[in-house]
BATOR-845031 format. One record per atom (N, C-alpha, C, O): x, y, z; residue in one letter. Coordinates in pm, whole numbers, padded with zeros to 5 digits, always signed. Example, Ala and Ser with C-alpha at 12.3 -4.5 7.8 and 13.67 -1.06 7.14 Angstrom:
# BATOR-845031
+01319-00569+00780a/+01230-00450+00780a/+01320-00330+00780a/+01424-00332+00846a/+01285-00225+00708s/+01367-00106+00714s/+01290+00003+00787s/+01341+00114+00804s/
# end
This chain:
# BATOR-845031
+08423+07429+04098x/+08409+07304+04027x/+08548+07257+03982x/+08624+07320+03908x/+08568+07151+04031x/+08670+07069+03976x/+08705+07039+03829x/+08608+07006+03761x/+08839+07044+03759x/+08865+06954+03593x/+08761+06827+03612x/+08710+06752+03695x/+08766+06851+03507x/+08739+06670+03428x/+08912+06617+03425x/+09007+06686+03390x/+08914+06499+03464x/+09042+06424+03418x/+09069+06351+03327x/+09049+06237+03370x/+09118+06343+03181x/+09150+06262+03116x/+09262+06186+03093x/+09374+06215+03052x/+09198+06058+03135x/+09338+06004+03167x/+09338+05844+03071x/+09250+05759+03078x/+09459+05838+02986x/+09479+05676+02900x/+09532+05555+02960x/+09646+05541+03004x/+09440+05468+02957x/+09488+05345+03013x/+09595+05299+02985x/+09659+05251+03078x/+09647+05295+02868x/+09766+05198+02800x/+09885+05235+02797x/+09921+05324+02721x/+09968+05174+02880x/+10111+05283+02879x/+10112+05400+02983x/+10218+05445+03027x/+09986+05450+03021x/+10008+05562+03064x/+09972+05499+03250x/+10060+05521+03333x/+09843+05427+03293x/+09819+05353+03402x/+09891+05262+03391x/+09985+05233+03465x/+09848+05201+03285x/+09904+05058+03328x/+10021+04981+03234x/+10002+05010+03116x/+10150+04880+03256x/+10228+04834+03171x/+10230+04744+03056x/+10293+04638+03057x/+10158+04788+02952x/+10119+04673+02844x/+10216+04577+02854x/+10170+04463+02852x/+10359+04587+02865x/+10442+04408+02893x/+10349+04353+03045x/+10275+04256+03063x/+10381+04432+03110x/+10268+04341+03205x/+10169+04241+03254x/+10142+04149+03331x/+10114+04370+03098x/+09917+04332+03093x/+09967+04191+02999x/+09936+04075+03027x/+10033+04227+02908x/+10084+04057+02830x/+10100+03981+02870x/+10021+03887+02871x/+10224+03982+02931x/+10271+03848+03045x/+10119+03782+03054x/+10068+03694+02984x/+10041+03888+03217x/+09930+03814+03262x/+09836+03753+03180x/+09782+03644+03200x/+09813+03845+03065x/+09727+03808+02985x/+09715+03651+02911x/+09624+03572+02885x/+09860+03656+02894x/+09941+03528+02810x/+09930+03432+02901x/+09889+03329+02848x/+09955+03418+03057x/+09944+03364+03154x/+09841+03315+03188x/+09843+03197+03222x/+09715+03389+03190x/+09604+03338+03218x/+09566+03294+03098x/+09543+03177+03126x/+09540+03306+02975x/+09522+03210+02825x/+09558+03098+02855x/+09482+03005+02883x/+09673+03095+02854x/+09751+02936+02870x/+09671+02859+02955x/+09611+02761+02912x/+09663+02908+03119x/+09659+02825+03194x/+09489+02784+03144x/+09468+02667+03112x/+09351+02905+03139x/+09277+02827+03096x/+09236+02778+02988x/+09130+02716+03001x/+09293+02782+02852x/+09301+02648+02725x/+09338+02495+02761x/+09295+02387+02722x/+09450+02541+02865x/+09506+02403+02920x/+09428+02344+03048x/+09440+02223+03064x/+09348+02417+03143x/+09253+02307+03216x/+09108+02312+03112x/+09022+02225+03124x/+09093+02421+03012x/+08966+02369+02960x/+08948+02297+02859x/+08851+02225+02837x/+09071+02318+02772x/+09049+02176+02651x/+09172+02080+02659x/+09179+01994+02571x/+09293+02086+02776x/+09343+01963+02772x/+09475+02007+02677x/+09470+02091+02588x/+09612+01922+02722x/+09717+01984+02658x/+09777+02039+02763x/+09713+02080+02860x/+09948+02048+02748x/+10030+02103+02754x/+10048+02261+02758x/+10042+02349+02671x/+10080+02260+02949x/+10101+02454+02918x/+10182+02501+02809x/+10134+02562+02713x/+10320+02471+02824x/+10382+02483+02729x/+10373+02496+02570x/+10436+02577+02502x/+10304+02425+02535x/+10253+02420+02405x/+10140+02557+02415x/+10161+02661+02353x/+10058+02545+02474x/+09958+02644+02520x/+10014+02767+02502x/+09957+02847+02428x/+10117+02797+02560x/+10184+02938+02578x/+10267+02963+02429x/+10282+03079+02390x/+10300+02890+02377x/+10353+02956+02266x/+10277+02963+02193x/+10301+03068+02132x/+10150+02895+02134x/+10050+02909+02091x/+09987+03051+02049x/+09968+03112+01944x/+09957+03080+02242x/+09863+03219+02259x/+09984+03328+02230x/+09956+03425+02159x/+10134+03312+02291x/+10213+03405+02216x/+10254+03450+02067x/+10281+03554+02008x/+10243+03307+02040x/+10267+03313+01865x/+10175+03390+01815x/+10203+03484+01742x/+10034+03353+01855x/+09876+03443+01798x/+09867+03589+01780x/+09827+03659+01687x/+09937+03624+01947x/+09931+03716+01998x/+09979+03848+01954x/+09934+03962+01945x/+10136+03760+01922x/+10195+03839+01833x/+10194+03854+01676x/+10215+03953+01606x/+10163+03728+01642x/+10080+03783+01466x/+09989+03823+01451x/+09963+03844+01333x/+09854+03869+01580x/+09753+03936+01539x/+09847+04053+01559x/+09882+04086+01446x/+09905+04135+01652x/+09940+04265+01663x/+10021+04284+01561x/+10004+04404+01544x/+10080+04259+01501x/+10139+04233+01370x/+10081+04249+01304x/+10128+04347+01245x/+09972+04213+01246x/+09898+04239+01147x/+09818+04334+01169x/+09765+04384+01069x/+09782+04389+01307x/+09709+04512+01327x/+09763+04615+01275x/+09691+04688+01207x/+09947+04657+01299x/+09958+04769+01241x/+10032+04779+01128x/+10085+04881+01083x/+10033+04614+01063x/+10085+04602+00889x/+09940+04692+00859x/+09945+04807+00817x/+09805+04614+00890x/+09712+04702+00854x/+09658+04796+00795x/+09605+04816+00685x/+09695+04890+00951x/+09640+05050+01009x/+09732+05099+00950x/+09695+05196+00884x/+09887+05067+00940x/+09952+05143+00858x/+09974+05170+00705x/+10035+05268+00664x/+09915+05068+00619x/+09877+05078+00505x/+09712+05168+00487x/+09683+05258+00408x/+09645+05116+00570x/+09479+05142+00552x/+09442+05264+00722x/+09371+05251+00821x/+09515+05344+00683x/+09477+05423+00818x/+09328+05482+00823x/+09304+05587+00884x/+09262+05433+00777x/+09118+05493+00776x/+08988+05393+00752x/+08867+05412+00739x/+09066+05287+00752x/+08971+05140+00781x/+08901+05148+00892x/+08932+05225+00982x/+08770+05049+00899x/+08686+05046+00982x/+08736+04956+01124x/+08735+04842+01170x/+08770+05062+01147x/+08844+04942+01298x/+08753+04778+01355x/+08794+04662+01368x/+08649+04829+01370x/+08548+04752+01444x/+08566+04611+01367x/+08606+04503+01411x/+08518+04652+01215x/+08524+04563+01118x/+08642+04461+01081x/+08642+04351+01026x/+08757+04557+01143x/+08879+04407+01129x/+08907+04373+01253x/+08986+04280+01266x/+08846+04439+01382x/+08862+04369+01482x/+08753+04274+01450x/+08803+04168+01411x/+08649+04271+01452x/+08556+04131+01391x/+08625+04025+01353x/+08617+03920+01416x/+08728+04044+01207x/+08748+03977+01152x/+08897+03909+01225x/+08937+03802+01179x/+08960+03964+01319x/+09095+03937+01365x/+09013+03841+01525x/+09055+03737+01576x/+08936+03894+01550x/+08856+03796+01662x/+08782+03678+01590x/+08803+03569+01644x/+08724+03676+01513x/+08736+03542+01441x/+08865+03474+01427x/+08894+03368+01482x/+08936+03539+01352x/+09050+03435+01316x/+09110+03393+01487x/+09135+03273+01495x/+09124+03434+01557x/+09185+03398+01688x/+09112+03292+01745x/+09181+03210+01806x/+09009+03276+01741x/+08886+03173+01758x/+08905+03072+01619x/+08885+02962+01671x/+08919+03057+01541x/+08974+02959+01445x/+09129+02896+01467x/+09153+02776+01458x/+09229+02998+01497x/+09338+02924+01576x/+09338+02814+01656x/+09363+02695+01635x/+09284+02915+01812x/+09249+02784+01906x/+09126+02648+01841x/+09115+02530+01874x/+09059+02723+01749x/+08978+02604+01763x/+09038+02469+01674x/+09016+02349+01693x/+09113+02530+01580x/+09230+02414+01476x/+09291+02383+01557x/+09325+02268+01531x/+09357+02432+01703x/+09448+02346+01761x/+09405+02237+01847x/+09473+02143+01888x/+09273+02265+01872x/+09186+02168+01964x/+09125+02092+01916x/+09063+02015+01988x/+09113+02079+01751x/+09058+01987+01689x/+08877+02037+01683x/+08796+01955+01640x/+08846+02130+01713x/+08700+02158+01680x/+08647+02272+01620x/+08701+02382+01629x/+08494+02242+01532x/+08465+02345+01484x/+08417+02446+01590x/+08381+02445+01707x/+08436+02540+01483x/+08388+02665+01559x/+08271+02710+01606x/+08165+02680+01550x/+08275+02765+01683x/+08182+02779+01777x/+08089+02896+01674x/+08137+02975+01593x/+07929+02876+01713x/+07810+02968+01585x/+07866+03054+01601x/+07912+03089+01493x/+07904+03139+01700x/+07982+03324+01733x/+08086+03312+01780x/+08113+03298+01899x/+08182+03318+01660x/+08363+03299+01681x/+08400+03438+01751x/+08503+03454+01817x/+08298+03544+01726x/+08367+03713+01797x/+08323+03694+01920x/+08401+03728+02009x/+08215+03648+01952x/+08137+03657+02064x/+08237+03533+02189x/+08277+03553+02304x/+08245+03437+02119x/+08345+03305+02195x/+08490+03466+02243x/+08519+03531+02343x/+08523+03459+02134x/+08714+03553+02123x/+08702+03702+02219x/+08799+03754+02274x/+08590+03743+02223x/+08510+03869+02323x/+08510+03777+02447x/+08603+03777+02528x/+08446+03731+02452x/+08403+03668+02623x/+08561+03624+02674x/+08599+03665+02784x/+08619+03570+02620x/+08758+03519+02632x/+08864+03608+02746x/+08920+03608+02856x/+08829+03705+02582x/+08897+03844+02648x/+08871+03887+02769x/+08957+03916+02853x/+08755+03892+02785x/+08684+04007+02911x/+08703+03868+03020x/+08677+03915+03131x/+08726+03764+03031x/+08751+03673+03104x/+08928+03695+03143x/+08963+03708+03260x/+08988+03697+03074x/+09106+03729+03053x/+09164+03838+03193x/+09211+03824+03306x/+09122+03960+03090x/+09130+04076+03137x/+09079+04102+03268x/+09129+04198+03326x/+08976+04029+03335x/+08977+04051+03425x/+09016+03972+03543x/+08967+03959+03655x/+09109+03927+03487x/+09228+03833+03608x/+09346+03904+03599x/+09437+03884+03681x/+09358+04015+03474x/+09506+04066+03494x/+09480+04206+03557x/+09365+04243+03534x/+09557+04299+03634x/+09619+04413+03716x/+09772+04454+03676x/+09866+04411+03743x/+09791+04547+03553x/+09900+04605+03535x/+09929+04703+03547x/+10022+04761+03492x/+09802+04769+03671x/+09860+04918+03694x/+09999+04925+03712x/+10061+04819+03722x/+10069+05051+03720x/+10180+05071+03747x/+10134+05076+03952x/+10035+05047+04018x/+10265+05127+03980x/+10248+05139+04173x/+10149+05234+04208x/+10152+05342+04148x/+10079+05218+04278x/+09994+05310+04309x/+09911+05393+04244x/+09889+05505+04288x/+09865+05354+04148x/+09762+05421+04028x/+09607+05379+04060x/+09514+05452+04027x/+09590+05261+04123x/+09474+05246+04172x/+09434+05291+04313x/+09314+05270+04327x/+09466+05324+04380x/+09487+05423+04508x/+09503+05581+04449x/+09444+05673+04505x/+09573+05600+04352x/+09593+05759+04355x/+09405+05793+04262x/+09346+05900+04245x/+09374+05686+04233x/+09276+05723+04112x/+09130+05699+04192x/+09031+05761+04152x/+09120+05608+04306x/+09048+05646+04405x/+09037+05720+04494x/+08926+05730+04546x/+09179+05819+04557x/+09215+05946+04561x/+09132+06073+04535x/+09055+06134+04609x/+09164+06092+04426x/+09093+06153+04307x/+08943+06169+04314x/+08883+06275+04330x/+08893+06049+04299x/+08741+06038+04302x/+08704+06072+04429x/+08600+06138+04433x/+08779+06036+04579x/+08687+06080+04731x/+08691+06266+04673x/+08603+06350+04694x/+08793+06283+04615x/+08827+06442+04640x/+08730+06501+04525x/+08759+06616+04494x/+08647+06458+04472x/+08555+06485+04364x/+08564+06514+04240x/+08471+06583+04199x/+08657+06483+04154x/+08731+06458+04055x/+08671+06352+03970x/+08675+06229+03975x/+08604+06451+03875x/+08565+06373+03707x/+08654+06284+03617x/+08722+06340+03531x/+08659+06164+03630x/+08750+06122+03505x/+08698+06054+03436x/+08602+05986+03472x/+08761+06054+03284x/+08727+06016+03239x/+08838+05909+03167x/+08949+05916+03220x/+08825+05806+03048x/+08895+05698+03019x/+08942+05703+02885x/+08849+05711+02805x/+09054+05702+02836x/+09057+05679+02678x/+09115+05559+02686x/+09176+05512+02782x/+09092+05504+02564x/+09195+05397+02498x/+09194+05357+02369x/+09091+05359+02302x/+09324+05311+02316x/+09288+05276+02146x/+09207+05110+02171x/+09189+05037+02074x/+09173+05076+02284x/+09071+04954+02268x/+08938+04949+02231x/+08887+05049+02182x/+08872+04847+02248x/+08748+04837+02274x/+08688+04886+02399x/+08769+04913+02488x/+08571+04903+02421x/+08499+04983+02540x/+08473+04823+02616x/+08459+04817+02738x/+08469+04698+02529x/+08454+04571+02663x/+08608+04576+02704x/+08645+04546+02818x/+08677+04608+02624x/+08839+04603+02653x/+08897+04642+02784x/+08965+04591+02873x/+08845+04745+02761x/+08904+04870+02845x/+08784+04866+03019x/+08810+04902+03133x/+08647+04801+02955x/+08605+04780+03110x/+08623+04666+03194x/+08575+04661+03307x/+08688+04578+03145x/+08709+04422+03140x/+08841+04452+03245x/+08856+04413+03361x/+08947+04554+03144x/+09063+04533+03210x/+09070+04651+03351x/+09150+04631+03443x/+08988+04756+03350x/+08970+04819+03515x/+08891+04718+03578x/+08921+04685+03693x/+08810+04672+03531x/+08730+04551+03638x/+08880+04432+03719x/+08875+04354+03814x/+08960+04459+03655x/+09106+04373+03664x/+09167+04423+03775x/+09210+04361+03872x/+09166+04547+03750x/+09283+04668+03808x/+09217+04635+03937x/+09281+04613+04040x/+09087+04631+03929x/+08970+04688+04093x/+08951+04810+04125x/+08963+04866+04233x/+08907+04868+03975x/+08872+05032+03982x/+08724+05079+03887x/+08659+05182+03871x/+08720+04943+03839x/+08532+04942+03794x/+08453+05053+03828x/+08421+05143+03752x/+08414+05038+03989x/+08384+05102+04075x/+08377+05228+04053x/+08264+05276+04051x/+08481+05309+04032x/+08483+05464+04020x/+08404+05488+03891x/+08447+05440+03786x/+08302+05552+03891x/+08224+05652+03827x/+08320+05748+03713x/+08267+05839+03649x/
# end
């Protein structure tokens, strides 16, 4: 019988500047064909956000290391959904997490930041019968959103 493989998405598969860029890339482009506006404006927008939510994630976690994660991701996916929606001029949508979730997993699965050959070595792996398994400090839509990206869903 073969290991189990445990293996971390972030940093370790794939290049979080990467996954940003694309991430930031694809935001922009669809805010700007779906509510109208300037890429440009668009992009500093989702960067500015981007980077004061992560900012405030580990002003946070580093004061409150034992906070309910879930619970201020709730509350940090709302506010991101109140951003865009002040910049577009509209109220918010009945489910600001649920709008800022779908977003994401829309997102994420247009970006691919494996590093070279990580999606080949990791289907590899699996013909040769090899258990793996996934960590990440994300969410579980996070983290399936963004292999659905990679084009490694698929593996079991």
């Amino acid at each position: 019988m073969k290991p189990t493989l445990l293996l971390d998405f972030d940093g370790t598969l794939s290049d979080p500047v990467l996954l940003f860029e694309q991430y930031t890339d694809f935001l922009t482009n669809d805010f700007a064909t779906t509510h109208g506006g300037d890429t440009g404006t668009w992009n500093t927008l989702v960067r500015t956000m981007l980077w004061d939510l992560s900012q405030d994630f580990a002003d946070y976690f580093y004061t409150n290391p034992f906070a309910d994660y879930h619970a201020y991701m709730k509350s940090q996916y709302t506010h991101s959904t109140q951003i865009v929606c002040e910049h577009i001029g509209v109220p918010l949508p009945s489910d600001p997490v649920r709008f800022a979730r779908d977003t994401q997993i829309r997102a994420l699965q247009h970006c691919n930041a494996f590093y070279e050959d990580v999606a080949d070595t990791l289907n590899l792996l699996h013909q040769q019968g090899y258990t793996m398994v996934m960590a990440s400090g994300q969410e579980s839509e996070f983290l399936k959103a963004a292999l659905e990206g990679a084009g490694v869903a698929h593996i079991p």
